[in-house]
N, C-alpha and C positions, 0 to 999 in steps of 0.2 A: 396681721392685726393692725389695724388704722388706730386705734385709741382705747385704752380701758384705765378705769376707774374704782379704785377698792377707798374704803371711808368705814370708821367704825370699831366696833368689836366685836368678833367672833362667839368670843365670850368675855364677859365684863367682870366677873369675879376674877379672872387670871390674866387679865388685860392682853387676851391673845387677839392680834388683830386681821379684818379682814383683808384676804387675799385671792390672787388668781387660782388656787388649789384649795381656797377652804369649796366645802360642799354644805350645799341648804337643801331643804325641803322643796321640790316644784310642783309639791301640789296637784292640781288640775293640769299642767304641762303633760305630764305623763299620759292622758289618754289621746296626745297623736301619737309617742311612743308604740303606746298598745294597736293603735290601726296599724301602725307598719310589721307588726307578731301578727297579726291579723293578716295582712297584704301577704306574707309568708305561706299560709294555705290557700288565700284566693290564686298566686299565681303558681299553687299546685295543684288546680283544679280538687281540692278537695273540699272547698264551699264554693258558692259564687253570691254575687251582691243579693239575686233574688231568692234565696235560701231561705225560707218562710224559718221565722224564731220558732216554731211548732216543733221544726225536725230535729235540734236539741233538747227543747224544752217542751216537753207534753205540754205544760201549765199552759200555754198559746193556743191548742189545738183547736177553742174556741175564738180563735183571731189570724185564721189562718193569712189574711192580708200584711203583717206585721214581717217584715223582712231583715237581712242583714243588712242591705243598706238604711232602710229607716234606722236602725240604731247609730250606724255610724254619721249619719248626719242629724243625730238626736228628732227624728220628726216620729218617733213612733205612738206618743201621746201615753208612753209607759214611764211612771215617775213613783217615787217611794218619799216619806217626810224629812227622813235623815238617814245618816251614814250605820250601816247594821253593823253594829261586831263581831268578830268570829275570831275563833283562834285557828280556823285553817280554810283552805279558801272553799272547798267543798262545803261547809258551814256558812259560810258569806253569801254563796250561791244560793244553798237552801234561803235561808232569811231572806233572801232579796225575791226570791222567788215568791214566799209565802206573804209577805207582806206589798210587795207592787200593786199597783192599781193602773189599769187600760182608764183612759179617757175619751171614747174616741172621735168627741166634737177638738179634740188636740190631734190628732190624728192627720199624719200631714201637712203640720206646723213644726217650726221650730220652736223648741221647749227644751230649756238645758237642764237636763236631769242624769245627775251620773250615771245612773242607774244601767245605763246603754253600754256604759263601756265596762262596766263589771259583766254585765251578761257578752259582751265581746271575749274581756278575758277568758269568760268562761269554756265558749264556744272554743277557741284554741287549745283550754285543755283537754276539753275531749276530742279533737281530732289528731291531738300529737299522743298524749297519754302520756305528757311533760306537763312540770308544776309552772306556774307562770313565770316565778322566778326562774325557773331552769328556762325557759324561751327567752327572757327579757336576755340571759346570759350571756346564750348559743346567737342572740341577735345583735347586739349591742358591744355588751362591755367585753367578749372575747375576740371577735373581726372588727374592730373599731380601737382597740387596744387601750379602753376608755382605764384611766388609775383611781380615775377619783368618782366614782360610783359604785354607793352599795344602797341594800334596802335597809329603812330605816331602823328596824329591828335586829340588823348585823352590824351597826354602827361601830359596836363596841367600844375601846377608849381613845381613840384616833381624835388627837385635836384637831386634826382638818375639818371636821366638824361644827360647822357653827349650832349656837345653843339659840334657839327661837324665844323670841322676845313680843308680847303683847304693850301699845303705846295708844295712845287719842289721838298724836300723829306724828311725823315725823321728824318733829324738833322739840318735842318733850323728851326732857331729863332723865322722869323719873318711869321707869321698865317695870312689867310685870313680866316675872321667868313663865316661862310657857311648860307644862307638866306633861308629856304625854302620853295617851290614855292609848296604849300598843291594842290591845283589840278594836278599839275605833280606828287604827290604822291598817292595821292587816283588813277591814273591814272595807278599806279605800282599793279592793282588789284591780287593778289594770288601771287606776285613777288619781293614784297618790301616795304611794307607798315609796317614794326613792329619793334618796340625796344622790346630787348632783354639783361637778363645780361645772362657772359658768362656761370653760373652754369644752367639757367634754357634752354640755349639755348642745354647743353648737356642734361640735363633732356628728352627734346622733341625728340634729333635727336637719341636717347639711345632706347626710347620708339617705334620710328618707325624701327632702323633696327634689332635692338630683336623681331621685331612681334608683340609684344602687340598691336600695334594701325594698323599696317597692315593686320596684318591677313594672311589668306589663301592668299589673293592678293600680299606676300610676294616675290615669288619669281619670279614673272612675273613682277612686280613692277620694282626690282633690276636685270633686264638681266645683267649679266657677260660679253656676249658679246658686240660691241660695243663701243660707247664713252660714252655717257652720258644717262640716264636711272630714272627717277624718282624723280631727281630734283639733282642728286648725277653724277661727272664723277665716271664711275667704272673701269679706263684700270688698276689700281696700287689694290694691294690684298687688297685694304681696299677702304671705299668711299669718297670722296674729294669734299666740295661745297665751292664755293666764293662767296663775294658779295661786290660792291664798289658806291658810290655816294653819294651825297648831305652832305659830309665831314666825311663820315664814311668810312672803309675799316675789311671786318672780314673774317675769313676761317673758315673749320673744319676740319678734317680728321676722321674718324669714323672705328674701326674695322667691320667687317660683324656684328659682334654678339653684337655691344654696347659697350662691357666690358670698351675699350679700344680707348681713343681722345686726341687729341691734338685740340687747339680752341685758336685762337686770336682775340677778337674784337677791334676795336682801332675809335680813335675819329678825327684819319687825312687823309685825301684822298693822293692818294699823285701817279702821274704817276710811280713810284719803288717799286709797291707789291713784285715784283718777289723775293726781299730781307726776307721779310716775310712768303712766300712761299715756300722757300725753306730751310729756320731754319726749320718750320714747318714738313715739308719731311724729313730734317733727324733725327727729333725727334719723327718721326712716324717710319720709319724707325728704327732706335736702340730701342724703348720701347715699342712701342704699337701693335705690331700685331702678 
């Protein structure tokens, strides 16, 4: 480790403060997570990229063009208006299913719509006939030896926990606690369901883009070209995810090869990422690639 930086409070009613073992919410982070539980059956030949979304999902059968890589580089012009709640992920699936909409003048565009990487999740469960939790488990947090991730619903009372915090931005005083609505997050199936701290979270994202956990599915996984590719934007020489809601806000920036990150996870939502964003850029920029 070259440098880290903790500032704040985990939680401000107990004046517990932020640290290299508290764990936050990352949001949107999580769906490179899920391509690499996804990279798990591509390199056991039991999908492959051109795997028409039909062959899981009837609902398609009418778009037979619509592939497993269009979802994973979100270009499949299938989008939903908000996050569906379920209290199990077979129910999230249903919902996303009945309510999505094909577009298909988007068709072939990049269009960031979650909606892709929930239908990923999905797809992994029915070729393991494991729960996504039990994949995330058997991939991650038991051959990675990660301590400090769990899903946000097994939180239980663990202070490592920081509590999410809503602000106007990032030097306002006064906090609003963030409430959170657990079926709108179980809802977040393969896209937002997990605290993380920031060492295990570079643990995981190290292990996918070195290969270890991707595999041969490596570099189809991380297309070059394009916007976004595997749960990662890849236009800038290195990989870049975000993730923001329910009072959390985190990045990453990842060299191709791991060596080399920059990562903030932070415990306040706040409409002015772009501030955080772009410290982050230029210290990817001068150090890390």
């Amino acid at each position: 480790m070259v440098a880290q930086y903790s500032h704040g409070f985990a939680n401000v009613s107990t004046k517990q403060g932020n640290g290299l073992k508290t764990m936050y919410e990352i949001d949107s982070v999580q769906k490179s997570l899920t391509a690499g539980i996804l990279a798990q059956q591509l390199n056991a030949n039991k999908v492959q990229f051109t795997t028409p979304l039909a062959h899981f999902y009837p609902r398609f059968k009418p778009e037979p063009q619509l592939t497993v890589a269009h979802a994973l580089h979100m270009t499949s012009g299938l989008s939903t208006k908000a996050t569906l709640p379920g209290k199990t992920d077979q129910a999230v699936l249903a919902a996303n299913l009945r309510k999505l909409t094909y577009q298909p003048k988007n068709f072939g565009k990049f269009q960031y719509t979650p909606v892709n990487y929930v239908l990923l999740a999905g797809i992994s469960e029915k070729l393991t006939h494991r729960s996504y939790r039990q994949l995330f488990t058997r991939t991650y947090i038991k051959p990675l030896g990660l301590k400090q991730t769990r899903f946000a619903d097994a939180l239980g009372q663990t202070p490592l926990a920081a509590q999410g915090y809503y602000a106007k931005d990032y030097h306002q005083k006064q906090l609003t606690v963030a409430k959170p609505n657990w079926d709108l997050i179980r809802g977040e199936l393969g896209t937002g369901q997990v605290f993380m701290s920031v060492l295990d979270l570079y643990h995981a994202e190290q292990a996918l883009v070195n290969g270890k956990i991707t595999g041969a599915s490596h570099d189809l996984l991380y297309v070059k070209k394009g916007v976004y590719s595997g749960g990662f934007y890849v236009k800038q020489p290195y990989y870049q995810a975000n993730g923001t809601g329910y009072g959390y806000n985190g990045s990453i920036a990842i060299s191709h090869n791991g060596q080399n990150a920059v990562l903030y996870l932070s415990n306040i939502q706040t409409n002015n990422r772009n501030q955080l964003l772009t410290a982050e850029r230029k210290l990817m920029v001068k150090y890390g690639q």
